[in-house]
N, C-alpha and C positions, 0 to 999 in steps of 0.2 A: 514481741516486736509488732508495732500498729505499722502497717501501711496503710497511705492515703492513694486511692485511685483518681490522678485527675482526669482520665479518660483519654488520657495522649497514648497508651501502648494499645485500647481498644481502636482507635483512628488510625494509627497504623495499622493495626490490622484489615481495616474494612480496605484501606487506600492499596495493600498487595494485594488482595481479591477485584480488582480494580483493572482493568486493561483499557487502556485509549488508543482509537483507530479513526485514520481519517478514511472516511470513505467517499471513492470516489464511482464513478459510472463507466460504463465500456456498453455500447447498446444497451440495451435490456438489464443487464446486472450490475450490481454491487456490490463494489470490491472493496475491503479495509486493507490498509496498511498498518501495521504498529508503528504511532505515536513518535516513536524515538527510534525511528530508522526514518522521519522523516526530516530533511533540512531545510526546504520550503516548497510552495508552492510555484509557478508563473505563469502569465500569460504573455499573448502576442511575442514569444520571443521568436528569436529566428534561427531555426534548424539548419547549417550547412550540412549537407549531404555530400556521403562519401560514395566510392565508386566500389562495385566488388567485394559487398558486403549482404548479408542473409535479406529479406526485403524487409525483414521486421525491424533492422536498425536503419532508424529513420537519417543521422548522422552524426552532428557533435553542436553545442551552444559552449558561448565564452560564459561563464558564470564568474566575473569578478578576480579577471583573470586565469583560472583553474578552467582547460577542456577537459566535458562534461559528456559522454557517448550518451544520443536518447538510441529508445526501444519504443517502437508503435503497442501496447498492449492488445490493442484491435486485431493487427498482424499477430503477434503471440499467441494468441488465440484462436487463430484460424479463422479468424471474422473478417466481412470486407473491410476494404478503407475508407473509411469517411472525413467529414469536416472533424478533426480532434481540436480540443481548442483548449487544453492548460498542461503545462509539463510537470511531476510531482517530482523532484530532485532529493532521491533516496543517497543513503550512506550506505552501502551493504559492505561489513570487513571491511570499515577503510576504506572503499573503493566508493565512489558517485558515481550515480545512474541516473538519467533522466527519462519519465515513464510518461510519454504522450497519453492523454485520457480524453474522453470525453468533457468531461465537467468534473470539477471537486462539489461532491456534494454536501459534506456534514463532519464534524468531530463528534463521535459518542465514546462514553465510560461503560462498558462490559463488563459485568462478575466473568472471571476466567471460567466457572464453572458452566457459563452458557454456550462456551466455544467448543462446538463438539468437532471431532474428528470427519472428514471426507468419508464416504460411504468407500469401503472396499473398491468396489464396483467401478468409482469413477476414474477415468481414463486422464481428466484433469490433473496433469503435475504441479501446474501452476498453482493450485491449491489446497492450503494443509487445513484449513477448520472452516466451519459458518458458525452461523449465530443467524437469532431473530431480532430485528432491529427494532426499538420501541414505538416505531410508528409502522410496525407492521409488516414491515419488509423481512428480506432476506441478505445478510451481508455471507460472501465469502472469504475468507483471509486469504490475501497474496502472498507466496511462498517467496520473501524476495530476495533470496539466495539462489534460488531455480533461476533468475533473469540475467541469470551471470553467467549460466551452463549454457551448450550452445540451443 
Protein backbone atom coordinates (compact mmCIF):
# COMPACT_ATOMS: atom_id res chain seq x y z
CA UNK A 1 0.00 0.00 0.00
CA UNK A 2 1.81 3.52 -1.24
CA UNK A 3 0.95 6.39 0.83
CA UNK A 4 1.51 9.94 -0.41
CA UNK A 5 2.59 12.49 2.54
CA UNK A 6 1.08 15.85 1.65
CA UNK A 7 2.43 17.31 4.74
CA UNK A 8 -1.04 18.27 6.12
CA UNK A 9 -1.00 15.52 9.40
CA UNK A 10 3.04 16.97 9.91
CA UNK A 11 1.20 20.92 10.05
CA UNK A 12 -1.06 19.69 12.31
CA UNK A 13 1.10 18.57 14.30
CA UNK A 14 3.64 21.40 14.60
CA UNK A 15 0.01 23.75 14.99
CA UNK A 16 -0.94 21.47 18.57
CA UNK A 17 2.70 22.21 19.79
CA UNK A 18 1.63 25.70 19.31
CA UNK A 19 -0.08 27.94 22.08
CA UNK A 20 -1.23 31.54 21.50
CA UNK A 21 -1.34 34.25 24.28
CA UNK A 22 -2.21 37.64 24.37
CA UNK A 23 -0.01 39.34 26.52
CA UNK A 24 -0.67 42.04 28.33
CA UNK A 25 1.31 44.54 31.11
CA UNK A 26 0.36 45.10 34.86
CA UNK A 27 3.48 47.49 36.10
CA UNK A 28 6.63 45.78 35.42
CA UNK A 29 5.23 42.27 34.20
CA UNK A 30 3.96 40.40 31.58
CA UNK A 31 1.04 38.55 31.77
CA UNK A 32 -0.36 36.00 28.74
CA UNK A 33 -3.77 34.96 28.64
CA UNK A 34 -4.66 31.88 26.28
CA UNK A 35 -5.76 32.92 22.88
CA UNK A 36 -9.16 31.28 23.31
CA UNK A 37 -10.33 32.38 26.59
CA UNK A 38 -10.10 35.64 25.09
CA UNK A 39 -13.36 37.63 23.54
CA UNK A 40 -11.91 40.80 22.93
CA UNK A 41 -10.18 43.56 23.90
CA UNK A 42 -11.44 47.54 24.96
CA UNK A 43 -10.72 50.70 25.59
CA UNK A 44 -11.99 53.87 27.11
CA UNK A 45 -15.05 51.93 28.24
CA UNK A 46 -16.91 53.00 31.23
CA UNK A 47 -16.60 50.92 34.56
CA UNK A 48 -19.82 51.53 36.81
CA UNK A 49 -18.87 50.80 40.15
CA UNK A 50 -20.50 48.83 42.60
CA UNK A 51 -20.78 49.27 46.38
CA UNK A 52 -19.62 46.58 49.00
CA UNK A 53 -17.64 44.73 46.93
CA UNK A 54 -13.62 43.40 47.49
CA UNK A 55 -11.66 46.80 46.18
CA UNK A 56 -10.23 44.65 43.45
CA UNK A 57 -13.68 44.54 41.58
CA UNK A 58 -13.52 47.55 39.90
CA UNK A 59 -17.63 47.07 38.87
CA UNK A 60 -19.53 46.08 35.84
CA UNK A 61 -19.44 47.58 31.77
CA UNK A 62 -22.59 46.90 29.33
CA UNK A 63 -20.96 44.79 26.68
CA UNK A 64 -23.62 44.72 23.85
CA UNK A 65 -26.17 44.26 26.08
CA UNK A 66 -24.67 41.15 28.48
CA UNK A 67 -23.36 42.85 32.24
CA UNK A 68 -19.74 42.08 32.36
CA UNK A 69 -18.15 42.10 36.34
CA UNK A 70 -14.41 43.90 35.77
CA UNK A 71 -11.45 42.96 38.20
CA UNK A 72 -8.50 45.51 38.74
CA UNK A 73 -5.55 42.90 38.01
CA UNK A 74 -3.25 45.69 39.73
CA UNK A 75 -5.41 45.20 42.81
CA UNK A 76 -5.24 41.32 42.42
CA UNK A 77 -2.03 41.43 42.82
CA UNK A 78 -1.50 43.41 45.45
CA UNK A 79 0.05 46.36 43.56
CA UNK A 80 -1.11 50.08 43.82
CA UNK A 81 -3.68 51.60 41.62
CA UNK A 82 -2.83 53.26 38.73
CA UNK A 83 -3.89 54.94 35.40
CA UNK A 84 -5.35 51.24 33.84
CA UNK A 85 -6.26 51.96 30.40
CA UNK A 86 -7.73 48.63 28.40
CA UNK A 87 -10.33 46.02 29.77
CA UNK A 88 -9.42 42.16 28.29
CA UNK A 89 -13.01 40.64 28.30
CA UNK A 90 -12.15 36.72 29.17
CA UNK A 91 -14.74 33.69 28.84
CA UNK A 92 -13.79 31.59 31.93
CA UNK A 93 -16.60 28.38 31.99
CA UNK A 94 -19.15 30.26 30.49
CA UNK A 95 -18.85 32.90 32.67
CA UNK A 96 -17.28 36.84 31.29
CA UNK A 97 -14.91 38.63 33.13
CA UNK A 98 -13.42 41.87 32.39
CA UNK A 99 -9.69 42.18 33.41
CA UNK A 100 -8.54 45.99 33.77
CA UNK A 101 -4.77 46.10 32.54
CA UNK A 102 -2.45 48.37 31.90
CA UNK A 103 -1.90 48.05 28.16
CA UNK A 104 -2.29 44.97 25.74
CA UNK A 105 0.89 44.49 24.65
CA UNK A 106 1.34 41.63 21.89
CA UNK A 107 -0.07 38.11 20.47
CA UNK A 108 2.63 35.52 20.34
CA UNK A 109 2.65 31.48 19.20
CA UNK A 110 4.61 29.40 22.21
CA UNK A 111 5.80 25.66 21.62
CA UNK A 112 3.83 24.26 24.84
CA UNK A 113 7.03 22.90 25.65
CA UNK A 114 8.47 26.43 26.63
CA UNK A 115 5.68 26.91 29.27
CA UNK A 116 7.19 25.73 32.36
CA UNK A 117 5.64 25.39 35.59
CA UNK A 118 5.59 28.32 38.65
CA UNK A 119 8.57 27.50 40.80
CA UNK A 120 7.30 25.74 44.02
CA UNK A 121 8.34 28.55 45.93
CA UNK A 122 6.13 31.18 44.59
CA UNK A 123 3.39 32.40 46.60
CA UNK A 124 1.58 33.67 43.12
CA UNK A 125 -1.82 31.83 42.81
CA UNK A 126 -2.52 33.86 40.07
CA UNK A 127 -0.01 32.18 38.07
CA UNK A 128 0.34 28.47 36.64
CA UNK A 129 3.34 28.80 33.92
CA UNK A 130 6.02 31.45 32.30
CA UNK A 131 7.91 31.35 29.35
CA UNK A 132 10.66 33.45 27.65
CA UNK A 133 9.18 35.69 25.15
CA UNK A 134 11.10 36.07 21.64
CA UNK A 135 12.19 39.55 22.31
CA UNK A 136 13.56 38.59 25.41
CA UNK A 137 11.33 39.06 27.90
CA UNK A 138 9.50 37.10 30.43
CA UNK A 139 5.67 36.18 30.12
CA UNK A 140 3.66 34.70 33.04
CA UNK A 141 0.58 32.79 32.41
CA UNK A 142 -2.68 33.98 34.02
CA UNK A 143 -4.50 31.25 35.91
CA UNK A 144 -7.90 32.66 34.83
CA UNK A 145 -10.06 30.35 36.51
CA UNK A 146 -8.29 31.66 39.95
CA UNK A 147 -9.99 35.29 38.98
CA UNK A 148 -13.24 33.77 39.61
CA UNK A 149 -12.36 32.51 43.35
CA UNK A 150 -12.63 35.05 45.94
Amino acid sequence: MNMIDDGTSARAGLEEDVEQYLVFQCDALRIGVRVDCVVEALINQVITPLPMLPDYVCGIINLRGEVVPVVSIRLRLGKPSAQEQAIIVLSINGTQLGVLVDRVDQMVKLPRSSILPMPATSSQKLMCGMSSLPDGGTMLELDSAVLLEH
